[in-house]
SEGU-631955 format. One record per atom (N, C-alpha, C, O): chain; x, y, z. Coordinates in steps of 0.001 Angstrom, whole numbers. Layout:
BEGIN
{r 'A',{X,Y,Z}}
...
% end
This chain:
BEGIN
{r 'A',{65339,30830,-32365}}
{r 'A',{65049,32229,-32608}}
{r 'A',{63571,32444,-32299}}
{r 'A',{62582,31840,-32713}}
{r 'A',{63725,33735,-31241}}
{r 'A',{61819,33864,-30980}}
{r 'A',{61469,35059,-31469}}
{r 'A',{62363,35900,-31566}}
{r 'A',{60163,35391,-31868}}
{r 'A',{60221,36305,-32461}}
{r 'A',{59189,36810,-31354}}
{r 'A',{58229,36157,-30943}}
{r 'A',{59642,38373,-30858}}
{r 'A',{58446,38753,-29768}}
{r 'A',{57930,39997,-30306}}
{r 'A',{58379,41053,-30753}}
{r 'A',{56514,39309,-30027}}
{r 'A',{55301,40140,-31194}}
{r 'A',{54156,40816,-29574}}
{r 'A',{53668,40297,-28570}}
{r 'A',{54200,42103,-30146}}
{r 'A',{53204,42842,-29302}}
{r 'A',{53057,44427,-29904}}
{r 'A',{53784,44941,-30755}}
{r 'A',{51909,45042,-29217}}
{r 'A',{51761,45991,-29717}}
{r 'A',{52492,47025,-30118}}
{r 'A',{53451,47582,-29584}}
{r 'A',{51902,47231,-31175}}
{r 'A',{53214,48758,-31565}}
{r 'A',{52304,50004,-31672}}
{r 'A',{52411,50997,-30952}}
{r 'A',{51400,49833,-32653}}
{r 'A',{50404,51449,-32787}}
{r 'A',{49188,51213,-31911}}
{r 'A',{48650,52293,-31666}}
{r 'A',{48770,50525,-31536}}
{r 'A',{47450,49700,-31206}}
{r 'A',{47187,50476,-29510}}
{r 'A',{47710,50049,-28481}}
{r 'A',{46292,51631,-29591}}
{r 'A',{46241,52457,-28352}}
{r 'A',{47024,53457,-28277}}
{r 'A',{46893,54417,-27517}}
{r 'A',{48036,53245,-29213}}
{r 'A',{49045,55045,-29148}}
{r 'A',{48400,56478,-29582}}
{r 'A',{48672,57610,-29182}}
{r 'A',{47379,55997,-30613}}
{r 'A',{46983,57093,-31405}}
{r 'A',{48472,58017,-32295}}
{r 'A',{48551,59199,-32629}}
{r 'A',{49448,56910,-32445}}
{r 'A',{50484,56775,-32506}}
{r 'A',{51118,58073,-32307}}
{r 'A',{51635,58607,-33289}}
{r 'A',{51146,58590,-31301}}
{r 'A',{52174,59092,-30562}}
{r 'A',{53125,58341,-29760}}
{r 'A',{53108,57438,-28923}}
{r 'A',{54503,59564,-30746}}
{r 'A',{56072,58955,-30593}}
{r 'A',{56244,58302,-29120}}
{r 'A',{56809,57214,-29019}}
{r 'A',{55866,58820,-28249}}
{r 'A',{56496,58530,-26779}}
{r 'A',{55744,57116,-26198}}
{r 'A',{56153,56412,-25275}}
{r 'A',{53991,56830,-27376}}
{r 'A',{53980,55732,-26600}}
{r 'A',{54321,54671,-27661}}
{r 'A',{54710,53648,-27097}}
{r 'A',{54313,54569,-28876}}
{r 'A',{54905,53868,-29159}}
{r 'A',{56815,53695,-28867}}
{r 'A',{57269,52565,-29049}}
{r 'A',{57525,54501,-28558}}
{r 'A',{58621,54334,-28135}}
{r 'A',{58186,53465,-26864}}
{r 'A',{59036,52637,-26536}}
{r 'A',{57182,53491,-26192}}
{r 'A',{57251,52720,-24709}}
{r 'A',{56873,51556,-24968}}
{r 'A',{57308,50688,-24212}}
{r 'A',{55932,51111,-26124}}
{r 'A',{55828,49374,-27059}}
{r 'A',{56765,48925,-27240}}
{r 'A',{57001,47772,-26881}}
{r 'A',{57927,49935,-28076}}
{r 'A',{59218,49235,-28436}}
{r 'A',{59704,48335,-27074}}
{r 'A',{59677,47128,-26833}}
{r 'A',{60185,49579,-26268}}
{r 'A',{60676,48999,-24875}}
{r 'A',{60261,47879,-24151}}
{r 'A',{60846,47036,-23470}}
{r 'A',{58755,48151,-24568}}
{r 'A',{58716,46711,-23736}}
{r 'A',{58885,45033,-24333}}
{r 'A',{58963,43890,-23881}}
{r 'A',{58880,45814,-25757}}
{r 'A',{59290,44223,-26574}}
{r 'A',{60674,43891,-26390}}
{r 'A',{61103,42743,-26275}}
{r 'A',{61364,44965,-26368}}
{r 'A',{62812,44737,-26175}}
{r 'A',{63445,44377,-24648}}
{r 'A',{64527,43818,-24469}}
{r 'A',{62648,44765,-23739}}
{r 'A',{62589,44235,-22698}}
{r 'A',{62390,43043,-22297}}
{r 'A',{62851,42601,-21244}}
{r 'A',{61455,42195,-23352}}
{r 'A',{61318,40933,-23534}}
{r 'A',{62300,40216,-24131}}
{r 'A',{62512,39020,-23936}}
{r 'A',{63038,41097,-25020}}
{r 'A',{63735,40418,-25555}}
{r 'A',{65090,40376,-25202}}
{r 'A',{65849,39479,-25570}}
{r 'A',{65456,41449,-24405}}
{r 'A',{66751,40405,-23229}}
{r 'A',{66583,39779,-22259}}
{r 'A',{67391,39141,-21583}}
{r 'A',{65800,39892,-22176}}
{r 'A',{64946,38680,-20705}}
{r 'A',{65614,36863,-21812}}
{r 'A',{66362,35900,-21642}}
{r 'A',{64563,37505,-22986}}
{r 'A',{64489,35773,-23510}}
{r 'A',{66496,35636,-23689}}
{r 'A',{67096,34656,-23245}}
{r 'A',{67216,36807,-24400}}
{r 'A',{68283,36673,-24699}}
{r 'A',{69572,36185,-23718}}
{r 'A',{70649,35616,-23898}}
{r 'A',{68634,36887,-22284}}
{r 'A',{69856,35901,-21462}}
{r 'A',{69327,34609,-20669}}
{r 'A',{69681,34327,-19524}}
{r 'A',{68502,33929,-21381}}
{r 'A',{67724,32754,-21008}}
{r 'A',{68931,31592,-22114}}
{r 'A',{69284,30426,-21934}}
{r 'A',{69320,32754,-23404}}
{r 'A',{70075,31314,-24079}}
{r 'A',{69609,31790,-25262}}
{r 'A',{70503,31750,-26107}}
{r 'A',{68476,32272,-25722}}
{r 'A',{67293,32235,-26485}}
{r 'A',{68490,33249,-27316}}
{r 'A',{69484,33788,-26829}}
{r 'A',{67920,33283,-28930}}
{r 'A',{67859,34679,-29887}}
{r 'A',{66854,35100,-30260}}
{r 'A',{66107,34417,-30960}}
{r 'A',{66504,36601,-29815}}
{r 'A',{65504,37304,-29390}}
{r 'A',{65489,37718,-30792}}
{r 'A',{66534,37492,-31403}}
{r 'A',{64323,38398,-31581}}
{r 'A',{64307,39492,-32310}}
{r 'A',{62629,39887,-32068}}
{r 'A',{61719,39370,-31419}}
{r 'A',{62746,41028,-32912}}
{r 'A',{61123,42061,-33186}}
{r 'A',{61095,42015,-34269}}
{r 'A',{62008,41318,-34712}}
{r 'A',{60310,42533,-35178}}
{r 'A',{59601,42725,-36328}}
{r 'A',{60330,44166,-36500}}
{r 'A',{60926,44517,-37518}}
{r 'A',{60156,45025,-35183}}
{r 'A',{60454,46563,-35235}}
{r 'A',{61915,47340,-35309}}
{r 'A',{62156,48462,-35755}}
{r 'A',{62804,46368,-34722}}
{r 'A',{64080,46342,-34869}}
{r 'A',{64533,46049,-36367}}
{r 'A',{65407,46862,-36665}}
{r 'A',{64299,45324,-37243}}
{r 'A',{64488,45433,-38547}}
{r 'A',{63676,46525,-39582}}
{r 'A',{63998,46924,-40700}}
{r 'A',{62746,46769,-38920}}
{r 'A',{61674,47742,-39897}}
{r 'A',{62133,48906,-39726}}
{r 'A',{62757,49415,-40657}}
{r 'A',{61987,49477,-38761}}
{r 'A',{61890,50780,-38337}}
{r 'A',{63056,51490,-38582}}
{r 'A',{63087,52659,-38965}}
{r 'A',{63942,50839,-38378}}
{r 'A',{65245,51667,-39490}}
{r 'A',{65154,51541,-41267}}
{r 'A',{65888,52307,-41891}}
{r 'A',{64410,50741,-41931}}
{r 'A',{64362,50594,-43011}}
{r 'A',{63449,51242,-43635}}
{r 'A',{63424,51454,-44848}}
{r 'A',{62555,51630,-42727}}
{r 'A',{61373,52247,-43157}}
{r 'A',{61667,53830,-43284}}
{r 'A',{61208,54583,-44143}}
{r 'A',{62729,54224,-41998}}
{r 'A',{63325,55744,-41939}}
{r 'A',{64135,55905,-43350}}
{r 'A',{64097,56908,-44064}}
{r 'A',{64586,55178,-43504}}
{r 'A',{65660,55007,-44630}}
{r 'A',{64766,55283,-45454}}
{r 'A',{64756,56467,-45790}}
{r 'A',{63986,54621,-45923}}
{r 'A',{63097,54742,-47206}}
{r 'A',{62698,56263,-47302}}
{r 'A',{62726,56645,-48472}}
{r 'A',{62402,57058,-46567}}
{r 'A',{62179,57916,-46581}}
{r 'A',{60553,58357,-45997}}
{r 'A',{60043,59408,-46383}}
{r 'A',{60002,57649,-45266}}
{r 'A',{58571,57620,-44845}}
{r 'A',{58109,58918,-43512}}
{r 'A',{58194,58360,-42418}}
{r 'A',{57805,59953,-43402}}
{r 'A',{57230,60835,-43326}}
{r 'A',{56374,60937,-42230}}
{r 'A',{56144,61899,-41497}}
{r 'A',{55810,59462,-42229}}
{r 'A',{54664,59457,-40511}}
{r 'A',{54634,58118,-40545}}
{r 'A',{55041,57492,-41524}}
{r 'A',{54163,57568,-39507}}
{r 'A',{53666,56483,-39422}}
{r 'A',{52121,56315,-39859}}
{r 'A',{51184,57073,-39612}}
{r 'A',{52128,54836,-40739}}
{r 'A',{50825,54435,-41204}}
{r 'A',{50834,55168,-42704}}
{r 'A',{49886,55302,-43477}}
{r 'A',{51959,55517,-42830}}
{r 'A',{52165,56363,-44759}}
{r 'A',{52486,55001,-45002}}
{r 'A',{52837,54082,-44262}}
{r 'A',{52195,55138,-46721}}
{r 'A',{52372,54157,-47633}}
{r 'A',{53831,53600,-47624}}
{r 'A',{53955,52402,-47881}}
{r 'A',{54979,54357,-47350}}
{r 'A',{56046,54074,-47031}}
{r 'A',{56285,52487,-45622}}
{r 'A',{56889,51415,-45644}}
{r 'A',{55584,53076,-44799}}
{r 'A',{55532,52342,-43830}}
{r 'A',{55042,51268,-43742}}
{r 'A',{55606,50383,-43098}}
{r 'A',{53624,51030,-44495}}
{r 'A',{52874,50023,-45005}}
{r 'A',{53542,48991,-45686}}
{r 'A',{53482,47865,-45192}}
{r 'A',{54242,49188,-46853}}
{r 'A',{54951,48568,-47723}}
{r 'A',{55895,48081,-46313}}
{r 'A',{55578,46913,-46093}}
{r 'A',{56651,48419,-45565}}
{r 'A',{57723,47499,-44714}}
{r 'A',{57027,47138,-43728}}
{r 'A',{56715,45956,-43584}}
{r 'A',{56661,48090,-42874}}
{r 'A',{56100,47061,-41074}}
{r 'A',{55898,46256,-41162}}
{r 'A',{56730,45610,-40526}}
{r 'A',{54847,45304,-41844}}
{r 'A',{54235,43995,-41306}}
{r 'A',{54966,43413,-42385}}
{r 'A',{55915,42936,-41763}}
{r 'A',{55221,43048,-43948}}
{r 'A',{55598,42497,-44183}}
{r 'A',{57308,42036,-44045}}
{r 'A',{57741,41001,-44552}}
{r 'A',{58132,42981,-43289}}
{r 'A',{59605,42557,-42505}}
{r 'A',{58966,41117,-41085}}
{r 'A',{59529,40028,-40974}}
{r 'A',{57977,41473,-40382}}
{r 'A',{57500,40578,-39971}}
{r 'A',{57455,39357,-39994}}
{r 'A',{58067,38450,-39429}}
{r 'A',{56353,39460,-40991}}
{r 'A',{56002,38316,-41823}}
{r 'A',{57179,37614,-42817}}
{r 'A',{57033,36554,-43425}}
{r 'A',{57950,38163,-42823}}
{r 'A',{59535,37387,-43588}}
{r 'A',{60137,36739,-42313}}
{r 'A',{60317,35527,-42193}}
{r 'A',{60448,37735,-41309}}
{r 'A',{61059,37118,-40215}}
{r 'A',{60749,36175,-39924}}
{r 'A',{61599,35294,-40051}}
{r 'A',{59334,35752,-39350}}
{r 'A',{58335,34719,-38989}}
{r 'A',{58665,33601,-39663}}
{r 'A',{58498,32450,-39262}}
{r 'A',{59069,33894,-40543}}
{r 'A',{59615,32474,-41869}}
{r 'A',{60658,31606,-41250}}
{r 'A',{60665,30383,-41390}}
{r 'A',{62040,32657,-40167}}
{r 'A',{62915,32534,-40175}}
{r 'A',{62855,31597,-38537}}
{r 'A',{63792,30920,-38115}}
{r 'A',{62072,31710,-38121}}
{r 'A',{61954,31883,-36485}}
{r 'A',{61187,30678,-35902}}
{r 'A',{60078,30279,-36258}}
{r 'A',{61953,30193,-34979}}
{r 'A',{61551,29032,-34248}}
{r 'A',{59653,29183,-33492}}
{r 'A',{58667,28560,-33886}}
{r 'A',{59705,29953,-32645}}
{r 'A',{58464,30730,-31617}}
{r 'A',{57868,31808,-31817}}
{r 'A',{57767,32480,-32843}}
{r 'A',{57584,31914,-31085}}
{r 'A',{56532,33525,-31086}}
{r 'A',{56533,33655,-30006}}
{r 'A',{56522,32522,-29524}}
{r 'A',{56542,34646,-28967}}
{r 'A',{56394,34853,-27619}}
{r 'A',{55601,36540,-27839}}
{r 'A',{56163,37614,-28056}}
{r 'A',{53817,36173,-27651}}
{r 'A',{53285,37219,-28018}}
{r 'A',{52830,38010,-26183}}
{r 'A',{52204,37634,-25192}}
{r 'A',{53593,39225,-26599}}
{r 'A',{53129,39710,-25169}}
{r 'A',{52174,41088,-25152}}
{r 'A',{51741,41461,-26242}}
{r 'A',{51851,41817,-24019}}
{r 'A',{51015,42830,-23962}}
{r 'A',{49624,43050,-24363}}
{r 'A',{48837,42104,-24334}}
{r 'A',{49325,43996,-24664}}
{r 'A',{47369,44399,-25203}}
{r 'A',{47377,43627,-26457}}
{r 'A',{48125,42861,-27065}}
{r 'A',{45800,44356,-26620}}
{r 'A',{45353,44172,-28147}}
{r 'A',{46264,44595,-29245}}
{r 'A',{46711,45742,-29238}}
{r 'A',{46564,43776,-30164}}
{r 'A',{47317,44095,-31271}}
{r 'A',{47042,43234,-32546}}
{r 'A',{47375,42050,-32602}}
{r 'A',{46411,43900,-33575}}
{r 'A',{46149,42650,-34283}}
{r 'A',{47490,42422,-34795}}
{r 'A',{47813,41236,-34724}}
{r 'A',{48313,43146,-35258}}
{r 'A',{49535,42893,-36316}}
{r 'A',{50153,41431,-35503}}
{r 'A',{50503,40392,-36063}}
{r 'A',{50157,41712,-34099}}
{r 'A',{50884,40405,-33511}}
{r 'A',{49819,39496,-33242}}
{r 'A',{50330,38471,-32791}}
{r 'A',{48275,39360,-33323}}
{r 'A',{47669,38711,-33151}}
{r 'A',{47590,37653,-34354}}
{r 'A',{47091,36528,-34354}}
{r 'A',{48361,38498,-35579}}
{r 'A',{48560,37845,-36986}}
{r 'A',{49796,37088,-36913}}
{r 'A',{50077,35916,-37162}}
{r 'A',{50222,37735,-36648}}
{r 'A',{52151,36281,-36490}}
{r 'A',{51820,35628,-35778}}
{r 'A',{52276,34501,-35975}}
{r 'A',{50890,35735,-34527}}
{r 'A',{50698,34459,-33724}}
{r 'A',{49997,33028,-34754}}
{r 'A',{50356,31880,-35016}}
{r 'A',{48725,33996,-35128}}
{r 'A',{47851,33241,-36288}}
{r 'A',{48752,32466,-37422}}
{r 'A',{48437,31317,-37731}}
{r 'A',{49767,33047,-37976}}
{r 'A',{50490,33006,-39049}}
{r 'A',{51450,31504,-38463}}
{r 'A',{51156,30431,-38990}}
{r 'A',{52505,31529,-37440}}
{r 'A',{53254,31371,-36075}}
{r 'A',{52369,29552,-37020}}
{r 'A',{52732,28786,-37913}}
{r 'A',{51088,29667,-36059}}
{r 'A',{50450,28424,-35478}}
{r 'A',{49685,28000,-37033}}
{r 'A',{49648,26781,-37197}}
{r 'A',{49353,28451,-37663}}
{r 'A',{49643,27446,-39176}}
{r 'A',{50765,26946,-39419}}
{r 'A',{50716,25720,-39522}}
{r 'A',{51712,27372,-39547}}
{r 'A',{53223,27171,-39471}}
{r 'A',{53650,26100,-38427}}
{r 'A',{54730,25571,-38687}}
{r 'A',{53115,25735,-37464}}
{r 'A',{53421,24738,-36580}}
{r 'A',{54491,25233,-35682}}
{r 'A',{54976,24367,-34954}}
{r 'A',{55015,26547,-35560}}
{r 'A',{55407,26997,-34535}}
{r 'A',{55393,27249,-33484}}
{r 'A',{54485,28064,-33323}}
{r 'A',{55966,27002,-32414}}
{r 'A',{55807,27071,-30746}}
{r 'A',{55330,28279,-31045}}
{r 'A',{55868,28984,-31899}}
{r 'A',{53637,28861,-29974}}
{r 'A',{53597,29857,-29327}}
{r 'A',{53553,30186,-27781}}
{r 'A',{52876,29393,-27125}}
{r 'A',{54105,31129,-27142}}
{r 'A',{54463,31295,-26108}}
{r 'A',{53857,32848,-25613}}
{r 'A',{54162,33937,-26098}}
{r 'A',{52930,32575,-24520}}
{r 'A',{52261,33731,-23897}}
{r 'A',{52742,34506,-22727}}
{r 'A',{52309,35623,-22440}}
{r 'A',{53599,33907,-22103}}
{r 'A',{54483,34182,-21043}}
{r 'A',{55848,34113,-21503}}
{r 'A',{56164,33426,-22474}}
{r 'A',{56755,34876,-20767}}
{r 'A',{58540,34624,-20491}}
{r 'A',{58150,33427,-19664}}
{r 'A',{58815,32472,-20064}}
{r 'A',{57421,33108,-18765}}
{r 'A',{58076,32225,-17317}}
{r 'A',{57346,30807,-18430}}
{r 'A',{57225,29711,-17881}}
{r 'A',{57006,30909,-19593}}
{r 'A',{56627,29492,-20563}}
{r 'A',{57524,28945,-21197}}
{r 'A',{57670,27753,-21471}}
{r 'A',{58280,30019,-21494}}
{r 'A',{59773,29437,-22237}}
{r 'A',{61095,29012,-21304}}
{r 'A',{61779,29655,-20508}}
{r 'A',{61124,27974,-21656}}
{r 'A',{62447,27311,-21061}}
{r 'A',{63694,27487,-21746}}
{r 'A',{63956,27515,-22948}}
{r 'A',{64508,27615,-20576}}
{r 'A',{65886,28195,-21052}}
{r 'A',{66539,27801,-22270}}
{r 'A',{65815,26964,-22811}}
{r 'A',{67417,27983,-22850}}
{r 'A',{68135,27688,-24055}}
{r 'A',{68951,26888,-23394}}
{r 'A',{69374,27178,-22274}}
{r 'A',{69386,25331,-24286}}
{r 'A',{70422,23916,-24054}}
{r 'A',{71455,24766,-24684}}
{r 'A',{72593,24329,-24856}}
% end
């Protein structure tokens, strides 16, 4: 299981359309890795519906705070790699950090990870 960490608010000034285009490209990564063999996940794919649910109002509300990074940071628990892609981001610059205390493979490229046995 890899977990692919990259920017989400980091340059959006979080407007919807560019963070919708962060999502995409993590998820873009993540059928790349998924038909390599690999099980792909995000941080954002578990949050971001949980966070709507909760009832959170904007992004960066206390609502949101309480889930984004720490769904992450649970996942990360769960997860073989890290495959950190795109800009500056600290949130993923932290699972990487987090990742490599942990003794977890990190991976800066798709073309670094080798296919799934």
């Amino acid at each position: 299981m890899i977990l692919v960490a990259g920017p989400y608010r980091s340059g959006t000034g979080d407007d919807p359309a560019k963070l919708a285009a962060n999502v995409r490209t993590m998820n873009d990564a993540a059928l790349t890795l998924f038909r390599a063999g690999h099980l792909p996940v995000t941080g954002e794919a578990l949050a971001l519906p949980l966070i709507e649910t909760a009832g959170s109002a904007a992004v960066g509300d206390p609502i949101f705070d309480e889930i984004f990074h720490p769904i992450a940071e649970r996942l990360l628990s769960r997860c073989d790699a890290v495959l950190r892609i795109g800009g500056p981001s600290a949130g993923a610059d932290l699972m990487v950090a987090r990742a490599r205390d942990h003794g977890k493979a990190i991976f800066r490229s798709l073309g670094d990870i080798p296919a799934a046995r």
